[in-house]
Structures are given as structure tokens and as C-alpha cells.
N, C-alpha and C positions, 0 to 999 in steps of 0.2 A: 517711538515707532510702534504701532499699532501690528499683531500679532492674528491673523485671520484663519486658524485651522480649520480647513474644509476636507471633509471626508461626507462618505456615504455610504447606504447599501451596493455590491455588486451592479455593476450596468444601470446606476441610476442618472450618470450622467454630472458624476462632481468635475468631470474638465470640460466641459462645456461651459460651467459657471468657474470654474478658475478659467477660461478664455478672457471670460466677459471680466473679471475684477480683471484681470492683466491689463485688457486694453483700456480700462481707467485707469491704470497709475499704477498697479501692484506690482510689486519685484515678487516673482513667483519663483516656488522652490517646490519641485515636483518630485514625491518619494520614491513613482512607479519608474521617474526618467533614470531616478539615482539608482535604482534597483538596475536596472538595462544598462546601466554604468559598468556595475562592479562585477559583471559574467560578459564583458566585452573580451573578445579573443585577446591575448597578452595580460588580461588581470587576475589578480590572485584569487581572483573570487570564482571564477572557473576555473581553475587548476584545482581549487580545492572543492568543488562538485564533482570533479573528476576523478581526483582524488577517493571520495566519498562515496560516491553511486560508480562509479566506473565510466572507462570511453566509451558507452553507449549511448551517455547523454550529448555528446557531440556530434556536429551532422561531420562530412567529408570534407568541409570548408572549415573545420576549425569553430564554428558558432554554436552555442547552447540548443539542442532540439532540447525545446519548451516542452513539446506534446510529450515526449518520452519521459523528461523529470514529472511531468504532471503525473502517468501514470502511475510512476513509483510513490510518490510524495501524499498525492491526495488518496486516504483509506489508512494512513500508518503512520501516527500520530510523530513517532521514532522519528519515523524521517523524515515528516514535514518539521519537527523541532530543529533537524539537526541543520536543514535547507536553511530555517531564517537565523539559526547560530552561526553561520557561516554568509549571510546576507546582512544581515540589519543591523551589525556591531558598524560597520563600513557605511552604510547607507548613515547612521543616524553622526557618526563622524562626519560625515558631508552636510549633512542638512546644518549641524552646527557652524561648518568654516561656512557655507553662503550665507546663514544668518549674520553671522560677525560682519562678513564682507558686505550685505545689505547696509548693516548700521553705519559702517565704516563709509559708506558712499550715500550717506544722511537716506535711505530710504525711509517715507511717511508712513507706507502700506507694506507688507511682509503677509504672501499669501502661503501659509505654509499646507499643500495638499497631498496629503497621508490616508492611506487607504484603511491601517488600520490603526488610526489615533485612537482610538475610545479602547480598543483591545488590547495595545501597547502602552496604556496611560500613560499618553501623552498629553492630552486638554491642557495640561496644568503648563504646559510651553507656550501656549497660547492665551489671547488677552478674550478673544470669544472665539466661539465654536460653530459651522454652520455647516448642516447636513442637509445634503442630497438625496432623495429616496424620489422613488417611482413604484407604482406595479408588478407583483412579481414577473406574471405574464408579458407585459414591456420589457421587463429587463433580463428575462430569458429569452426572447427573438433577437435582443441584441449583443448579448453577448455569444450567443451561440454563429447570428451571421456574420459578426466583425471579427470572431477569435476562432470561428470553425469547430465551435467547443459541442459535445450533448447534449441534450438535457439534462441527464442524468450528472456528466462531468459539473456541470452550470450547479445543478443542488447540492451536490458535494462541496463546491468548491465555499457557495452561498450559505451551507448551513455550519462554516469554519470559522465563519465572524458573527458579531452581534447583528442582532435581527434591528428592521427595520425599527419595530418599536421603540426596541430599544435605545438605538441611535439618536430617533425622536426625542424623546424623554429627558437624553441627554444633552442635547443641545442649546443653544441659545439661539438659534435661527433654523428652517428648515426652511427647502427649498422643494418641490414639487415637481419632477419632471416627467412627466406624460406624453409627451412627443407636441406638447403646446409650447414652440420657443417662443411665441411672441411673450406667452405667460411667463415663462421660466426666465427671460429677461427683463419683463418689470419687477420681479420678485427679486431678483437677483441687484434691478437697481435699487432696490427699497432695502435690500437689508446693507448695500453697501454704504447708500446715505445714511442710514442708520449707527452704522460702524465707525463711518470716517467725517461723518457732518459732525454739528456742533449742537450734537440733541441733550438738552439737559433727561431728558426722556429715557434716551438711551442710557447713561449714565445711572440712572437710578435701574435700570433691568439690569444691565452688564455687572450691577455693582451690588445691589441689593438698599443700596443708598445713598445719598449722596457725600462723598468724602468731598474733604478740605484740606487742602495746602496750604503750607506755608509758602512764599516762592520771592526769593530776592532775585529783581530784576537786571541790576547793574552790579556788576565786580569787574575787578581788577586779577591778573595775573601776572608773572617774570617776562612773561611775553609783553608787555605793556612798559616802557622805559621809565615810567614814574611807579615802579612798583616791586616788589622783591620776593613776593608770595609765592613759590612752585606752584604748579598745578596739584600736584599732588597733597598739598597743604592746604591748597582752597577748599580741595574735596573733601578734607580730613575733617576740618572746622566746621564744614558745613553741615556735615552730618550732625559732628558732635551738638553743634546749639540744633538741630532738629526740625532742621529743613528737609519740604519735600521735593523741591525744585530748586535749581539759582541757573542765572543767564549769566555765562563767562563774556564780556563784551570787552577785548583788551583794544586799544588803542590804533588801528589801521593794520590790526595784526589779527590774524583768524586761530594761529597752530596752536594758543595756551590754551584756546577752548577747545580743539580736536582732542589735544592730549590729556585734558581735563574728562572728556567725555569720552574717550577710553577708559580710562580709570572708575567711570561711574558712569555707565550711559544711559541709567534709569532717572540717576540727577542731574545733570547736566542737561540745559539749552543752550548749543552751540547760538554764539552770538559775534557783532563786531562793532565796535565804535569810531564811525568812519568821520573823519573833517573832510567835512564840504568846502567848495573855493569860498562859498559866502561866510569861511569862517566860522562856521555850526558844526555842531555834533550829532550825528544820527547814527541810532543803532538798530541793527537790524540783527532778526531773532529767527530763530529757526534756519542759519543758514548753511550750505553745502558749497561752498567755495567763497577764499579771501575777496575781498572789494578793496582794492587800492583806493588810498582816498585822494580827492582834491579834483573829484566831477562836482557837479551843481547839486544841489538838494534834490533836484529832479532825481536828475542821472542816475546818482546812488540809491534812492528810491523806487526809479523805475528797476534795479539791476538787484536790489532787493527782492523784487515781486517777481522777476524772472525766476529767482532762485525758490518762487513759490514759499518766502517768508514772513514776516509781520515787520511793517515800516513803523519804529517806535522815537516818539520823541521824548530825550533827557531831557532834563533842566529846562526848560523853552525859553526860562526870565530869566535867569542865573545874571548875575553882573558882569560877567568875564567872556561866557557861553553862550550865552541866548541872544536871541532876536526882540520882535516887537508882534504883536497880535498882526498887526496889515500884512506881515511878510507872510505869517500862518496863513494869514485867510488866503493867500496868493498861490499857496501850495497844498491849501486845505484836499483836494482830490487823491494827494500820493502819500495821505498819514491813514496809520490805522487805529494807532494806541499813543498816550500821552503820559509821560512821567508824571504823576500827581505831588509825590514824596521824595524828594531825594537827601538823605542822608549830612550831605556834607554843606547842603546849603543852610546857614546859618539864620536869613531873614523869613520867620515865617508868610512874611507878605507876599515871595516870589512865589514860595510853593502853593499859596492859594490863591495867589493869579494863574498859574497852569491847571489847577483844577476848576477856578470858575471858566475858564477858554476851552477846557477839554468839553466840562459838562455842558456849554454851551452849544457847543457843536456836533453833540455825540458823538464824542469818543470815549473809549472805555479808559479806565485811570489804572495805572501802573505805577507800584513805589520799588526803590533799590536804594543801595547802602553807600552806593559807587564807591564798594572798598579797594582802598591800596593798603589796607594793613590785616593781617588775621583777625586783626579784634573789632574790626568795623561790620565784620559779614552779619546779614541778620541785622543791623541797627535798623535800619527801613525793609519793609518787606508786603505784600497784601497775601491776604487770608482769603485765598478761590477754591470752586470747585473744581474737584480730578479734570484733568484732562489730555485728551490725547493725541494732539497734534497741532497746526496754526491755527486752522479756523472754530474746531472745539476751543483752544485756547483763547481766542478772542471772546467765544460767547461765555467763557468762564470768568474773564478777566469784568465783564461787564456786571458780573452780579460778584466781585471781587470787593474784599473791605480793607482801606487801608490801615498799616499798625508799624508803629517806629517811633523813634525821637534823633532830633539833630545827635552826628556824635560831635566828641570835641570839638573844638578850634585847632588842638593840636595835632590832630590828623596830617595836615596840611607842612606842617613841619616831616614827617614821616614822609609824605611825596619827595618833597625836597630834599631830604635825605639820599631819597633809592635814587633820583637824576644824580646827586653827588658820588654815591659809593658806584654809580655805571660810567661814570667818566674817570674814578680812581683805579678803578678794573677792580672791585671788591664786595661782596656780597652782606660784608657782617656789618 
């Protein structure tokens, strides 16, 4: 999940450009909405400005007069402290549960808009930072006719956060708004392709360089009937051997990867390894809700790309698993990525017939360990660059190198095993 904190100077116009990422895709979480939250009549957050400053800050209706706190608040430092001691503990409580609940509902994009991130060092929550500024003179006509504010209240209130420059300096993006939305929407599209495309570009600015993953493709979880691993076990190992990624892909089941990625949701790529009626396996990566299996290779492919995920093929040759090149080429349109490497396949001939048929067709190659045991994770795995979501992750997977070795033969006895100890009702 890609992490976008957008803040700016006073009245430069940062929710105009958190509109625009909204209506591409972003699950947005707005600090001034969570502010208007916690001073709503019946919250404890106006009982205790009341508390605090007195019933004077309340109109007749029971609601916050803003104008009246402002007076008190801005010029006395006392008790502009004591306003956000009683505002921001609650505001940054919430901003944390709708982040959680963002991840938890697979969101890609996460626009977090904070008015005073850079003053509240906050950046460090976010993956990049993009600031909004304008003119002072713009962003004093408009705040003073949309908030009925002074000029005078307007400089006060603007010379209480960091200056524009500042903010500037600070940032990894800046945005320009001068009352040219045609401009301040192509800027706003450029720095979001920027963010959430697949720019090796970006990567080396957001990063200072280019990092590299480890990332095993295929596993296994307890969710998967041929396998006895918790989730919480996959996560454990996986760190321990020094993985920066692994895809949970259990068996026409989705929950060992949710619960896996709960547990780690920095490591974890929700995944699922669905059988097709044609008796194939297909996994699909980056996904937000279970795929029942036993539609067509299409079908689950197309319901993949609905879920806006990567259509990835295992094994393609495998003797048990796979297909034949003509059936590929017959579905070539609904593949994105190609198992190159897969761990438990034993003949190196198959695994480099799916990479001579990947690289023919350009697709990018993908290896996994397709473990059912703790000790398989990590035996296959490719070495790519960072990245931050499906289609970044594709164009990393493409300059991606593979690194593995078959594991045992005995593995496979291990499978056999966990279908026996789940029809014994036994775990050990």
C-alpha cells in the first residue's frame, strides 16, 4: 500500500489535489474532516474545550463557534497548545484505525491529508510527501472569502506553521496552485503517475537508490489442505531467512493470506492458487477478495484483473499441473507474469521450458518455493527491484533475477503427510 501525505501552505489548495488523487483510486483520510469529527456536539472533544476555555465557545445550538476559539487560541501560545492537546491525541487515533481499515480492505493508494504533517513530524508515516503551495496574496483572498477570516487573523494564523519554503524543501513533490486548475491537474496527474506507476525513475528519487528484494512467489499456508504451516509461522521464517517480500497463495482459499498479512502487512502479497475446470492452477497476486475455483482460465483471470491484480502462471510444464504451449498461446491475452523457477519441480527441463515460453512472449519471470513445509520457504525466490504495488511490481519483476535450487524430493512426502494428519483430525 503506497502511503501519499499531502499537506501544504494555508489556502494553497491541498484538497483540491487530494479530490483529484481520490477520484483516481485513492482511499483518502482527511485530518481537518477528523478535526470536525472530535468537536461534533455529543464528543468528548467539545466537552473538553468547554471544559477548557468555557461555554462561550459554544453557539445556542450546542456547536463549536470556531470564530470565538480562534480568538482565544491564536496570539497565546498556552492555549493554542492546550486546543491541539485536546484535538490531535483523537484525530491521530483515527487517522491510525482508517489506515488499518484501508490495508485491511487491500487499498493500493492511501492519501493521507494533514495540514500540519511536516510540524507534527509526521512524513516519516508516509512512503512520499507532496506539498501544495500558492501565493501568499492567492491564498489570503481565499481564505479570508471562504472562512470570513482577516487578514490580519489569515497572518496569524499562516505565520503558526512552516513557511512555504519550507515545506518546499521538504517535500518530494510540490504542487503549484495559482488558480490555473487546468495546470494544477496535470501536475497533480504527473506526480500521481509518478507515485503509483511503475517508474524505475521514481524509485531511485523516493529512495535515493535503487533497493532490491528478495521475494518468494509461491507458499503455502494451514489454510491450504496439503500443508500444516500457521500463518503466523510462514511470517516468522520468512523473515528469519531474510525475505523482503513472499506471496501467501493457499490453495482456492484466500483467509491464510489475509491473516498472514495482518500479521505483516509490509511482507505479505495477498495471494490465491485457484484450479481452473481445465485442471490448471493459477495464481493471482495482489488480491482483495477469495476466487472460488473451478471457472475457466479465462474466467479466473478475467476476475483477477477485476480485483485490479497480477494474473500469474505456476509451473506451466509441471507433469501433473501444467498444460502445453498452444493452450498458452490460446489464453496468451489474460497472462501477466510466468513462474520461471519453481522449487519442488524436480526436472530442470520443465522449469526452462516455462522460461524459454515466458521470455518468448514477453512476460516477465517469476520464481517461488511452492512451500508446504517451514523449511522450503526461500528455496526459490527472484532478486527485484522495491516496489509498490501491481503494476510497479510488474515492471520490477521484469528487470528481476532468478536464485534457488530444487528442494528435496522429500518434500512431497511432507504434503502427504498434512492431507493425512487432516483426515486423522491432528496436527503433529
Amino acid at each position: 500500500m503506497i502511503r501519499i501525505g499531502l499537506t501544504g501552505t494555508m489556502g494553497a489548495g491541498k484538497s483540491t489535489v487530494g479530490d483529484l488523487f481520490e477520484s483516481w483510486g485513492a482511499h483518502r483520510v482527511d485530518a481537518d474532516a477528523l478535526a470536525r469529527r472530535v468537536v461534533e456536539p455529543g464528543q468528548p472533544g467539545l466537552e473538553a474545550i468547554r471544559e477548557t476555555f468555557g461555554a462561550g465557545m459554544l453557539r445556542a445550538d450546542g456547536t463549536l463557534d470556531r470564530a470565538a476559539l480562534r480568538a482565544v487560541v491564536f496570539g497565546d501560545d498556552q492555549a493554542l497548545r492546550s486546543l491541539e492537546a485536546i484535538i490531535h491525541p483523537t484525530v491521530d487515533r483515527l487517522r491510525s484505525s482508517l489506515l488499518d481499515q484501508a490495508r485491511a480492505e487491500g487499498a493500493r493508494v492511501v492519501v493521507l491529508e494533514i495540514p500540519l504533517l511536516f510540524e507534527k513530524d509526521l512524513s516519516g508515516e508516509c512512503d512520499t510527501v507532496v506539498v501544495v503551495d500558492a501565493p501568499e496574496d492567492v491564498r489570503r483572498r481565499r481564505v479570508c472569502e471562504s472562512r470570513g477570516l482577516t487578514p490580519e487573523e489569515f497572518s496569524a494564523m499562516d505565520s503558526a506553521q512552516w513557511s512555504g519554503e519550507r515545506k518546499r524543501a521538504a517535500a518530494d513533490h510540490v504542487i503549484w496552485n495559482d488558480d490555473d486548475l487546468a495546470r494544477v491537474e496535470s501536475e497533480a496527474r504527473e506526480v500521481w503517475d509518478a507515485v503509483t506507476g511503475a517508474s524505475e525513475a521514481y524509485e531511485q528519487r523516493a529512495r535515493g537508490a535503487v533497493v532490491e528484494w528478495r521475494v518468494d512467489l509461491h507458499m503455502h499456508t494451514s489454510a491450504s489442505p496439503d500443508c500444516l504451516s500457521t500463518p503466523a509461522d510462514v511470517v516468522r521464517r520468512a523473515r528469519e531467512i531474510g525475505l523482503e517480500r513472499i506471496a501467501i497463495t493457499d490453495h482456492d482459499q484466500i483467509d491464510g493470506a489475509f491473516e498472514a498479512r495482518d500479521i505483516d502487512p509490509d511482507l505479505v502479497i495477498v495471494g490465491e492458487e485457484v484450479r481452473t475446470d481445465e485442471g490448471l492452477d493459477l495464481i493471482g497476486l495482489f488480491l482483495t477478495e477469495h476466487i472460488p475455483g473451478g471457472g475457466s482460465f479465462r474466467e479466473v483471470a478475467g476476475e483477477i484483473r477485476r480485483q485490479e491484480g497480477v494474473v500469474y502462471v505456476p509451473h506451466p510444464f509441471d507433469s501433473n499441473r501444467g498444460t502445453s504451449e498452444e493452450f498458452l498461446e490460446g489464453v496468451r491475452d489474460c497472462i501477466d507474469a510466468v513462474e520461471g523457477f519453481n522449487a519442488r519441480i524436480h526436472d530442470p527441463r520443465r522449469n526452462q521450458r516455462a522460461q524459454n515460453w515466458a521470455l518468448a512472449n514477453g512476460f516477465p519471470l517469476g520464481a517461488g518455493s511452492d512451500a508446504h513445509l517451514l523449511s522450503e520457504i526461500g528455496q526459490a525466490r527472484v532478486v527485484m527491484p522495491a516496489f509498490s504495488g501491481p503494476a510497479d511490481f510488474l515492471v520490477a519483476l521484469s528487470d528481476g533475477k532468478i536464485e534457488g535450487r530444487a528442494s528435496s524430493y522429500l518434500v512431497h512426502l511432507g504434503s502427504t503427510w498434512a492431507k493425512i494428519a487432516r483426515k486423522l483430525g491432528t496436527r503433529e
